[in-house]
Structures are given as structure tokens and as C-alpha cells.
N, C-alpha and C positions, 0 to 999 in steps of 0.2 A: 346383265351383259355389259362387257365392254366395248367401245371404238375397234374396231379388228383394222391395222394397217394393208392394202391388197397393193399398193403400191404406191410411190412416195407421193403425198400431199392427196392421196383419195384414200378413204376407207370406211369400213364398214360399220354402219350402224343401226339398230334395230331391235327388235324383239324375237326369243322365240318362246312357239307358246305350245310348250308340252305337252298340255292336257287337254285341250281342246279337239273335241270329237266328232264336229257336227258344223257345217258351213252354212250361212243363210238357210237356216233351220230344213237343209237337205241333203247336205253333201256329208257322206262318211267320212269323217279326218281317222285311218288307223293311224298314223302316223303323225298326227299332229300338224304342225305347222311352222310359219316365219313369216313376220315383216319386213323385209329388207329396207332397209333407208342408206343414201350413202352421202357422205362430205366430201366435196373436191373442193380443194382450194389451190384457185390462180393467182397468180399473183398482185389483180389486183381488186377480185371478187372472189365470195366464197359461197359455194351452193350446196344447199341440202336437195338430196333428187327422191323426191317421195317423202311418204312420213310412216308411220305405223298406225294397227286397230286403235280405235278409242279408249277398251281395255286397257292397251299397255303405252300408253300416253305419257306417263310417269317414266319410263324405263328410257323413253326417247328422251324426254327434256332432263333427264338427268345425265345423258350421255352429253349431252349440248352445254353442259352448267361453263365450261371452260371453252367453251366458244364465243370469243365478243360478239363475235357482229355476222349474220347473214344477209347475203343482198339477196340471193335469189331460190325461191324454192318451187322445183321442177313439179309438176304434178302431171304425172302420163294419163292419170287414169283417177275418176270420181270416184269411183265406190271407195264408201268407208273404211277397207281395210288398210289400203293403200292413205287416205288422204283424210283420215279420220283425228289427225292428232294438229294438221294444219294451222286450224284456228288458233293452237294456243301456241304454235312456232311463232307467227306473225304477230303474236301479242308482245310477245317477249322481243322478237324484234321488229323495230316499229318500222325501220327502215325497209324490210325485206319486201318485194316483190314475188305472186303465186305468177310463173310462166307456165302457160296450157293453151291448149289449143281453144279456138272462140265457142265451142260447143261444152267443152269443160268448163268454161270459166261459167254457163248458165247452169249449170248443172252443181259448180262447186257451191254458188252464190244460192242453189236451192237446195242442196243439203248441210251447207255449214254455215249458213248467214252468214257469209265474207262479203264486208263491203265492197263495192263494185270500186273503189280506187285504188284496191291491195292487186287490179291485176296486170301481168304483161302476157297480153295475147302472139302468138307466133303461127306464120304461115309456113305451111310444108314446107322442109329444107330450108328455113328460115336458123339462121347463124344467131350469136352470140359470145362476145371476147372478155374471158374474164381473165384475159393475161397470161400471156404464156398459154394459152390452154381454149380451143373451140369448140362451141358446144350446137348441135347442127341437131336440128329438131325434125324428125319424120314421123309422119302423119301415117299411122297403123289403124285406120278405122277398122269397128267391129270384131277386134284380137282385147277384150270381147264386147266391149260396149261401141258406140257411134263417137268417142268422143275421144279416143287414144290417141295418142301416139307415144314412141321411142324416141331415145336421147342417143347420137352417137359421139362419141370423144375420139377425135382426130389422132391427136398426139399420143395417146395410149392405145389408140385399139381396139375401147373397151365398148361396148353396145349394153345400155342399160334400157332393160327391156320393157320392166313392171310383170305383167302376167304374162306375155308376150315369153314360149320357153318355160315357164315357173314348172313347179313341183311342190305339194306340198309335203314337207317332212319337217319334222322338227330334228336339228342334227346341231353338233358342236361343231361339226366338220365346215369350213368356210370353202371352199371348192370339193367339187366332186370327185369323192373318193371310192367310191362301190357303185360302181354303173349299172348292175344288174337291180339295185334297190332303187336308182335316183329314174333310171329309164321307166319300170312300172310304176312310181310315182305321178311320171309325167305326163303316161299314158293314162292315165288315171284322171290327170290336171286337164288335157286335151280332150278327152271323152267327155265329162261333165259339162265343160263350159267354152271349149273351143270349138268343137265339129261341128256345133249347127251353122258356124260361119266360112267353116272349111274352103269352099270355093273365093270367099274373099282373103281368107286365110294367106291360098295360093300366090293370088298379086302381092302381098305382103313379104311373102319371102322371096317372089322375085324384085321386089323394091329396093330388097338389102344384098342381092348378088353382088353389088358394083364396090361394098366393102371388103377390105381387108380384116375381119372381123379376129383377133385375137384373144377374146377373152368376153363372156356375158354374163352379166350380171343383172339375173331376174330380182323381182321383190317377192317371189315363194321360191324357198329351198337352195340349195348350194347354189355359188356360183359356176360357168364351165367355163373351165381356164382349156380346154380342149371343144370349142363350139362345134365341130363339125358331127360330135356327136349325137347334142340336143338339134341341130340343124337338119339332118339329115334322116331323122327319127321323125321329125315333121315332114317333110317330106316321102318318105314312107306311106303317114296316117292320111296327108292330106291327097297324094297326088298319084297310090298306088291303086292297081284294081282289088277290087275285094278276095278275097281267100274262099279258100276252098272248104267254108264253113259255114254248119246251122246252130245256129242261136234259139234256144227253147225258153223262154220265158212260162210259164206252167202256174197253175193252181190245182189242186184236188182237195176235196171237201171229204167224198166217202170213199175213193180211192179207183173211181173207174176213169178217172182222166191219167191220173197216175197209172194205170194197170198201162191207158195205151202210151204215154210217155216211155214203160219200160219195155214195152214192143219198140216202137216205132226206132228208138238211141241205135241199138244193134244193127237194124234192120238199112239205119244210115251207115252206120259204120261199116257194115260188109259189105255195103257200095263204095267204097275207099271214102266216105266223107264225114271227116273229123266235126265232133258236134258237144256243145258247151251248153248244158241245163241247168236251170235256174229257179228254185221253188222259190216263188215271189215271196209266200210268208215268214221266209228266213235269211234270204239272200241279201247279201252288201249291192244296193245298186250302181256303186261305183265298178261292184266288178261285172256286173250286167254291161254298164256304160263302157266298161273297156272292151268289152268281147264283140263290142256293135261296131268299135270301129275296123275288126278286118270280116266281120257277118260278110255272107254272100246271100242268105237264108234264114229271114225269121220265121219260126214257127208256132204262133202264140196258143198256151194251154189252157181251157178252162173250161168248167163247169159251168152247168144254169142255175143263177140264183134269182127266182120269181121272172122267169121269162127273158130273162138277160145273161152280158156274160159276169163271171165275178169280178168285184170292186176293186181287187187285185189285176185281174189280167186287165183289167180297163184302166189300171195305174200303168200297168208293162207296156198296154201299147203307147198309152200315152207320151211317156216320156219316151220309146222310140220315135215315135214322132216328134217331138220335138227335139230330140236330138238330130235328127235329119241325118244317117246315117248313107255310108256311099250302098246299103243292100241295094240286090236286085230281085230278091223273090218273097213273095211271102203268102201264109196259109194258116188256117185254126186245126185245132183239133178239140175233141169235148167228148163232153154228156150232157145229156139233160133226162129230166124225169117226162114231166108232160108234155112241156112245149119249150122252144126257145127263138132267139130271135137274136142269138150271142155274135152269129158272124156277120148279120146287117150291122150290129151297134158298133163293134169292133172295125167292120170298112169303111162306114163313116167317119172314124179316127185317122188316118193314117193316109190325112191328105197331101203330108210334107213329101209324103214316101213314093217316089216315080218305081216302081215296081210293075211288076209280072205277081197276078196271083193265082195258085196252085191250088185245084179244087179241095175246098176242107173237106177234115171227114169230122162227121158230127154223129154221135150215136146214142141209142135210147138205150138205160143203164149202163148196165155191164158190160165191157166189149163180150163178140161174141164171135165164133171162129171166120163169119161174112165180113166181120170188123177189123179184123186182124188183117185178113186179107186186102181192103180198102187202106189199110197203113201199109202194105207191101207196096200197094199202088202208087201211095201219096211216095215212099220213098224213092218207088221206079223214077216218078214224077219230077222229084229233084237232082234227081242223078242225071236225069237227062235235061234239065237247066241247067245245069254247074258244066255238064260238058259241052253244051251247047256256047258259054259262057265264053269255054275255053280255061275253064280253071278245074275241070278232072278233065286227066287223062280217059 
């Protein structure tokens, strides 16, 4: 890749990385990815904001070969995708300065051995003149670590974000051009590793109302030269009530969890309540992770394996719980042969989760026509939550 101009004396620099499937050995990339990095040069300093993964290290310092001199380089955010190439910016220029917040700089000094007098620490709304051009420092904690914050650029407009907004795609495209593809990226980007902080989320974007915000430029995926789009899309995920929907997370082994999963789907439906299943053993969990942020209803599926629920639905709750989603209800459903013990193991998970729970139905083998009838119940059951909720008519 080359330097991409967005606007006179800033532009784009980075990687992207096509092939790349898998994020912190959990996140689904269909789409790949990007490291954004960018260069603004003031008049009478020049700043690189971020860096790229360690991977593609090479592809940044070769974009930089015809750069004399950097004094200062922005670091939002520690994790290595974003600040992973760092150490060998500041090698190369010996003059440069890392600017981060005093929580990043122990963090950068613990994952990239940077000597402790490469840094210039900055306090919330803490300014910097690099000539012609102001660079005003806001403190985004937990958007998604303790240690963020965003860069605003006065004189342009421009809000550089980091993760803050991102999306991962891997695209040619330098602004957003196909909204319907960049939005369920995003939502994709915000379900995995934004909503468990959602409510601090919230203050965050009321932080940045008092901007004139023109143009944003994350370090994943296009930039939006139209912000009120990705803006207001958070807003949405962050601060709407939940939807009028049940999230079935499922396992079947011999097919009697399964037989009641194909009851129970309909049985919502002809209550008017739209419902999104998920066979844990084949499902992208990013699109689990998207469906949980407008869930009004989890209903987790599983079988007994040796007295417990499966290792499966005990991953699905898991990571609903820790994704800390806005639901309000939630209920099992199963089989077991002998004995189980699947909805004690399962309630003990799902401490993040401030919920209403809906009597399970739990049954020995097969459903059987008393069982079927116990899933009319469970469905009565949620129907009359959701409308109680005020989100069914």
C-alpha cells in the first residue's frame, strides 16, 4: 500500500490485511481487516497517529522511507494491533516522542519495552501546537481498554478515533462507500468488543456531542467522511431498548434438543416474536455476538453431557455473559438421559446478566406431546414478557 492523501498535509497510512481470519485467537475476521495509521504534518511538527500489527511493520516503515523526521507519535490505544510497529518508528526516529495517556504509557513500556523517556503523557483535553494545526487529546476510557483515548483535529474536523467507530473489512475503498456492508461490520466490531462497556460507551459519546465532527477516521476499516452515520448506529446499539427478539443459542447431540428448538422457533413466531438460532457447533460467533445486541430474550439449548449442560451451550452462555448484553429475559431448554444438573450450571454463569428468568423446560429424552405443550407455555411465557416490556404489541 501507498500514503492515500484525505486531505492537504494529512493522509493515510497503514496496512491492509486480506487474509486474516481470526482476531486474538477468537474473533471471526469474514472480511478481513486494516490498520490505519495516519500523517499530519503542521507546520512545524509532524505526527504519525497510531502504528500498525507487528505483521505488517514492514509495509508502515516503508510508507515512512521518505519521511525525514517525526516528533510525535499518537498512541490511543496499547493493544498490539494498533501500537505493535511503535518500537521500530521511534528507532528510526530518535527524536520522536510516544503521546498517550499516563495509563498507556505503563502498558506500552509493558508490552513493547519503550523506554520510559520516549514518552509525552497528556491529560484529558490536554492540547498540542504543531503549527498551523491543534491537536486536543480526549480521554475515551474502556472504548475498549482502561487506557484510550481519541485525538480531535480542530482545524479540519477530523476525529481520529482508533477502535472507537472501527469496523473490520479489508477494503481498497478509503471512505465509506457501501453502508449496508460497513454498518454490519460495525455491528459486528461493537458486539465482540464494545458492549460489555456500553454504558461507559454512553458518556463517551456524550463527550464528543460539543464537536463539530466532520469526518472520522478509525484505525479498523474505511474512514466516514459522513459521521452521523457510524454516530448514530452507536447510538442505536448503545442507548436503545432492546427489540422485540429471542436469541436461541442451541446444542443437540441425538436430536431431542433439536426436535424441541423446531417446536418452540414457530411457536414464537405465531406470537409475533421474531427469533434468530444459532447451532453453537457450526455458528460464526460474531453473528451470535451481533444478534445479542438488539436480544430482548436469550434462550439457551442444550443437552446433558454426564450430569451437566454441553461444553457448547456452556461456551454460549459464557460469552453472553460476558458480553453483557442490554437483554431482559432469559430460559433453558434441553434433554437429559438420567439426570442433569444443566440449568443450576448454566444460572450460575450469567451473573453479568440483570435479567427476569422464565421457567426452563427440561425433559427426559424425547419430547413428548406434555413437552411440547410446556414449550407452548415457555412461548406464552415470553410473549407475555416482551409485552409486558412494551416491545410486543
Amino acid at each position: 500500500m501507498i500514503p492515500r492523501k484525505i486531505t492537504e498535509g494529512i493522509q493515510w497510512i497503514g496496512a491492509v490485511d486480506w487474509d486474516r481470519r481470526l482476531f486474538d485467537s477468537l474473533i471471526p475476521l469474514p472480511d478481513g481487516t486494516s490498520y490505519n495509521a495516519y500523517l499530519i504534518q503542521g507546520n512545524d511538527k509532524t505526527v504519525l497517529v497510531d502504528s500498525v500489527d507487528p505483521s505488517m511493520t514492514h509495509i508502515l516503515m516503508s510508507q515512512l522511507e521518505k519521511v525525514p523526521r517525526i516528533d510525535y507519535v499518537i498512541s490511543h490505544h496499547a493493544e498490539q494491533d494498533h501500537s505493535g510497529a511503535i518500537g521500530k518508528v521511534v528507532e528510526k526516529y530518535p527524536e520522536a516522542k510516544v503521546v498517550c495517556t499516563k495509563k498507556a504509557k505503563v502498558m506500552l513500556i509493558d508490552l513493547l519495552l519503550l523506554p520510559e523517556d520516549r514518552f509525552k503523557t497528556v491529560e484529558d483535553s490536554e492540547t498540542v501546537d504543531i503549527g498551523g494545526r491543534i491537536l486536543k487529546f480526549i480521554h475515551t476510557p474502556w472504548v475498549h481498554w482502561p487506557e484510550t483515548m481519541v485525538t480531535w483535529l480542530e482545524e479540519d474536523k477530523i476525529l481520529f478515533s482508533c477502535d472507537f467507530f472501527g469496523s473490520h473489512i479489508a477494503t481498497t475503498d478509503l471512505y465509506v462507500t457501501d453502508e449496508g456492508r460497513v454498518y454490519e461490520a460495525a455491528k459486528r466490531y461493537f458486539s465482540e468488543i464494545m458492549m460489555p462497556f456500553r454504558t461507559i460507551i454512553a458518556d463517551n459519546l456524550k463527550k464528543l456531542e460539543p464537536y463539530d465532527i466532520k469526518m472520522i477516521a478509525p484505525s479498523h476499516g474505511p474512514i466516514y467522511d459522513k459521521p452521523s452515520f457510524i454516530i448514530d448506529a452507536y447510538k442505536d446499539w448503545v442507548l436503545s431498548e432492546p427489540r422485540n427478539l429471542v436469541v436461541i443459542p442451541y446444542v443437540s447431540m441425538h436430536s431431542s434438543t433439536r426436535k424441541m428448538i423446531d417446536y418452540l422457533v414457530p411457536a414464537l413466531a405465531e406470537r409475533g416474536i421474531e427469533v434468530q438460532q444459532f447451532d453453537l457447533a457450526v455458528s460464526d460467533i460474531g453473528k451470535l455476538a451481533m444478534s445479542l445486541v438488539d436480544a430482548a430474550t436469550i434462550i439457551v439449548g442444550t443437552p446433558t453431557v454426564i450430569g451437566g449442560p454441553h461444553p457448547l451451550a456452556v461456551y454460549g452462555t459464557y460469552l453472553a455473559n460476558l458480553l453483557r448484553p442490554k437483554v431482559k429475559f432469559l430460559s433453558v431448554i434441553g434433554s437429559y438421559g438420567w439426570g442433569t444438573k444443566a440449568v443450576e450450571t448454566l444460572a450460575g454463569m450469567i451473573g453479568n446478566l440483570k435479567v427476569d428468568v422464565i421457567n426452563p423446560v427440561i425433559i427426559k429424552g424425547v419430547p413428548k406431546e406434555e413437552d411440547f405443550k410446556s414449550l407452548d407455555k415457555l412461548a406464552d411465557a415470553v410473549a407475555a414478557k416482551h409485552r409486558e416490556a412494551g416491545i410486543l404489541p
